[in-house]
C-alpha positions as CSV (number, residue, x, y, z in Angstrom):
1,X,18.0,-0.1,9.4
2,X,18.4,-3.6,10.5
3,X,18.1,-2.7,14.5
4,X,14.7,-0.7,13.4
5,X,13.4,-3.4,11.7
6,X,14.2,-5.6,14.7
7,X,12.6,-3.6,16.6
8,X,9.9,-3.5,14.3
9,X,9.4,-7.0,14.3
10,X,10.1,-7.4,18.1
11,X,6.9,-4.8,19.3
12,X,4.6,-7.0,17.1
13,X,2.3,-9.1,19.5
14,X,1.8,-12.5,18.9
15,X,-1.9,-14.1,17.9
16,X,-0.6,-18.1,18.2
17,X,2.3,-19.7,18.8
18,X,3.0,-19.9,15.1
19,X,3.3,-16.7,15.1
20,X,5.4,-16.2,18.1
21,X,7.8,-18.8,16.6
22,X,7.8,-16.8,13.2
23,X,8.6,-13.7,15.0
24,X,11.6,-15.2,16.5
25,X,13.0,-17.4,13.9
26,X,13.0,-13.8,11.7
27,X,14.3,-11.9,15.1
28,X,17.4,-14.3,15.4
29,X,17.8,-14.0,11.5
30,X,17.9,-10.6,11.7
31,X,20.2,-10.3,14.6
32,X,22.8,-13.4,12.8
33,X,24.2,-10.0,9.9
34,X,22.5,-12.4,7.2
35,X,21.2,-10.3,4.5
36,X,17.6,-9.5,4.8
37,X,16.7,-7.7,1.7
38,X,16.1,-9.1,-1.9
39,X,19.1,-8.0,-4.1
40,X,18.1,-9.7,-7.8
41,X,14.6,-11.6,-8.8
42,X,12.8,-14.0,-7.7
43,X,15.4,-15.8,-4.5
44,X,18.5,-13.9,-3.9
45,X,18.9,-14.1,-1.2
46,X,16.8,-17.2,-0.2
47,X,14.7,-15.3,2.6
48,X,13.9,-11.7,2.5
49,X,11.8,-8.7,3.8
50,X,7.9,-8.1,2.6
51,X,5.9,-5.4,3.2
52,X,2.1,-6.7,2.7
53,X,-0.7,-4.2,3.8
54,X,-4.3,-4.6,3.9
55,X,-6.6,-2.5,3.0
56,X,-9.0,-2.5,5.3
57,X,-13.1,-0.6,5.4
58,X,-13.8,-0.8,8.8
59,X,-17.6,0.5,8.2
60,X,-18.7,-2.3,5.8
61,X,-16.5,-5.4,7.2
62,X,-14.0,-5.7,4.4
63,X,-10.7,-6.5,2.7
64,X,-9.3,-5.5,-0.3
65,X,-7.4,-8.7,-2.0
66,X,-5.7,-8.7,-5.4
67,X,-6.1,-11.3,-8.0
68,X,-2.1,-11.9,-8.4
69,X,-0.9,-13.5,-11.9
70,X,2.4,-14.4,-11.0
71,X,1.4,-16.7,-7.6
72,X,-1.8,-17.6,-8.4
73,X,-3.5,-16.3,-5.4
74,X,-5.6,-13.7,-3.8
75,X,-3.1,-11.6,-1.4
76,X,-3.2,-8.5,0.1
77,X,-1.0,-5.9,-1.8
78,X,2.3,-5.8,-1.1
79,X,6.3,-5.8,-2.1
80,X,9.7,-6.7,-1.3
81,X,11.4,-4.3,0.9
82,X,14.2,-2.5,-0.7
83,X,18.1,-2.5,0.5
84,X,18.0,-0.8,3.4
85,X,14.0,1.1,3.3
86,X,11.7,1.3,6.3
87,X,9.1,-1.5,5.6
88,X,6.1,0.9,6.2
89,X,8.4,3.2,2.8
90,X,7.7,-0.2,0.9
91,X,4.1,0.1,1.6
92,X,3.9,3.5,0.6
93,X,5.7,3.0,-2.8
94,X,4.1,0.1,-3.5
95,X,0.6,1.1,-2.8
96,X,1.4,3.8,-5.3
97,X,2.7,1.7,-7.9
98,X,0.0,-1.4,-7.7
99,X,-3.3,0.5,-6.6
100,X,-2.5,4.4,-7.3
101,X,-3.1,5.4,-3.7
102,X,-1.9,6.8,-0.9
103,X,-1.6,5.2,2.3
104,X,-3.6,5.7,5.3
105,X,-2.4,3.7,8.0
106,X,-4.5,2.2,11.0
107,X,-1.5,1.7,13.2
108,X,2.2,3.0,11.9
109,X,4.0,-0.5,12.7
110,X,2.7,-4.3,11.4
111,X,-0.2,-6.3,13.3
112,X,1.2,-9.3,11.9
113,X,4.3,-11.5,10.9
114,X,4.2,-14.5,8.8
115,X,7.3,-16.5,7.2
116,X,6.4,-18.3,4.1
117,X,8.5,-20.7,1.9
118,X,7.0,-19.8,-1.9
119,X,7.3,-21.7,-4.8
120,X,7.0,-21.2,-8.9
121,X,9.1,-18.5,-10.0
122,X,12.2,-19.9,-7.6
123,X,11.9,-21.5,-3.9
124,X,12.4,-18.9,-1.5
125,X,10.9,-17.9,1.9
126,X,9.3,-13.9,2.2
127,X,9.1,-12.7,5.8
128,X,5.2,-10.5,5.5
129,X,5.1,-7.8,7.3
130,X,1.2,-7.0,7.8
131,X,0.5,-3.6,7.5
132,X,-3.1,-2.3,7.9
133,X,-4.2,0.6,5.6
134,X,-7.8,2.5,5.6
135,X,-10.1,1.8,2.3
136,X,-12.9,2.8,0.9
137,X,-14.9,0.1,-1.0
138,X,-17.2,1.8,-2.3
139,X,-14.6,3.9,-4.3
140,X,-13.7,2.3,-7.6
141,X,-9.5,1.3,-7.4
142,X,-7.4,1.7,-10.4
143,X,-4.8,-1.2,-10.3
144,X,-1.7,-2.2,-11.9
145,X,-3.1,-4.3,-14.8
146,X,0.0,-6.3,-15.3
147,X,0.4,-7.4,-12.0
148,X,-3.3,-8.3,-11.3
149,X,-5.9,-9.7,-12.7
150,X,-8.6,-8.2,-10.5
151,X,-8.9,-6.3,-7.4
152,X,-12.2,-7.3,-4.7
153,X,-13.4,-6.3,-1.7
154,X,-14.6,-9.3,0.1
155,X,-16.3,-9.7,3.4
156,X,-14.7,-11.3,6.5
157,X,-17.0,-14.6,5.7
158,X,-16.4,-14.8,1.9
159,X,-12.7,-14.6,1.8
160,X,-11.2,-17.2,-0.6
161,X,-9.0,-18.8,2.0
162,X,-8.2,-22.2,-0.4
163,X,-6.9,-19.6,-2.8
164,X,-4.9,-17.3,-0.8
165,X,-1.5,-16.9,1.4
166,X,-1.6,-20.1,3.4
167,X,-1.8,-17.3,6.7
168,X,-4.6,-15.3,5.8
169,X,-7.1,-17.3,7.9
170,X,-4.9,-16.6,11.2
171,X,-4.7,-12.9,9.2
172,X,-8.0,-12.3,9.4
173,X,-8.6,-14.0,12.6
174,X,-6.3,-11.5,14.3
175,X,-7.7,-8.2,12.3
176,X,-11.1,-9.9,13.6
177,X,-10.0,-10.1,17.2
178,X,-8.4,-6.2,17.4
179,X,-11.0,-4.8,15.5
180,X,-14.7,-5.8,16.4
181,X,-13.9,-7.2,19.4
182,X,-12.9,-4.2,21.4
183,X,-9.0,-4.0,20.6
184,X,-6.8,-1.5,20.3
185,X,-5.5,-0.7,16.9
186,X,-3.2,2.0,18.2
């Protein structure tokens, strides 16, 4: 699993240079045998695998983002990749488990990479894999109560960026660039 997710990780096309150094900082951590999965909650080990995916309704210009209790934040959905699952597995099972529905992938491998160093429940960097899903928003989305305080479908212009993943601006920037501007989500 380790050489897929490489190459995983090594297909993804860069938007900056912070992302091109993120994709190789996690490429040569990959490739050093260190491990790569979270084994126990919230930092063991200290930097592991996450599966984010997006939600995205191409017709009406939005995203869905979740209201997250533990970090505070709006995100997009997402989970820690199991010991040895296929990233795009952790978005299926988790998509399940937070928002009761099945994915519906734009593209089958992530249009973005982003390593983060968190803090609050234990200091820790998560290496985001960002998947994009099909939505719906005008279809009403049970979500895992415990987990969230809300779910929302915001517009590209009205995303809260000063409460959000520190990325989501360069996120958004990219999904902008591939998908109103003539590129290829394929």
């Amino acid at each position: 699993m380790r050489d897929k997710i490489a190459e995983i990780v090594a297909a993804i096309e860069p938007l900056d240079e912070l992302e091109r150094a993120h994709r190789a900082s996690t490429l040569e951590w990959i490739r050093s045998g260190a491990p790569i999965f979270r084994i126990q909650k919230p930092d063991i080990p200290p930097k592991h695998l996450v599966s984010y995916f997006a939600l995205v309704d191409e017709d009406r210009g939005k995203l869905l983002l979740v209201d997250h209790k533990l970090a505070g934040l709006w995100l997009p959905s997402g989970g820690h990749v199991e010991p040895d699952e296929h990233p795009r597995a952790t978005v299926d099972r988790e998509l399940v488990e937070e928002l009761n529905l099945a994915a519906d992938f734009v593209r089958p491998d992530p249009l973005f990479i982003t390593a983060t160093l968190t803090a609050g429940h234990g200091t820790h960097t998560d290496v985001s894999l960002w998947y994009l899903l099909r939505g719906d928003s005008t279809r009403v989305i049970e979500f895992d109560r415990g987990e969230f305080h809300s779910v929302r479908w915001f517009s590209f212009d009205e995303i809260p960026f000063e409460r959000s993943d520190p990325h989501m601006r360069r996120f958004v920037e990219k999904l902008r660039a591939v998908t109103y501007r003539g590129g290829d989500l394929k």
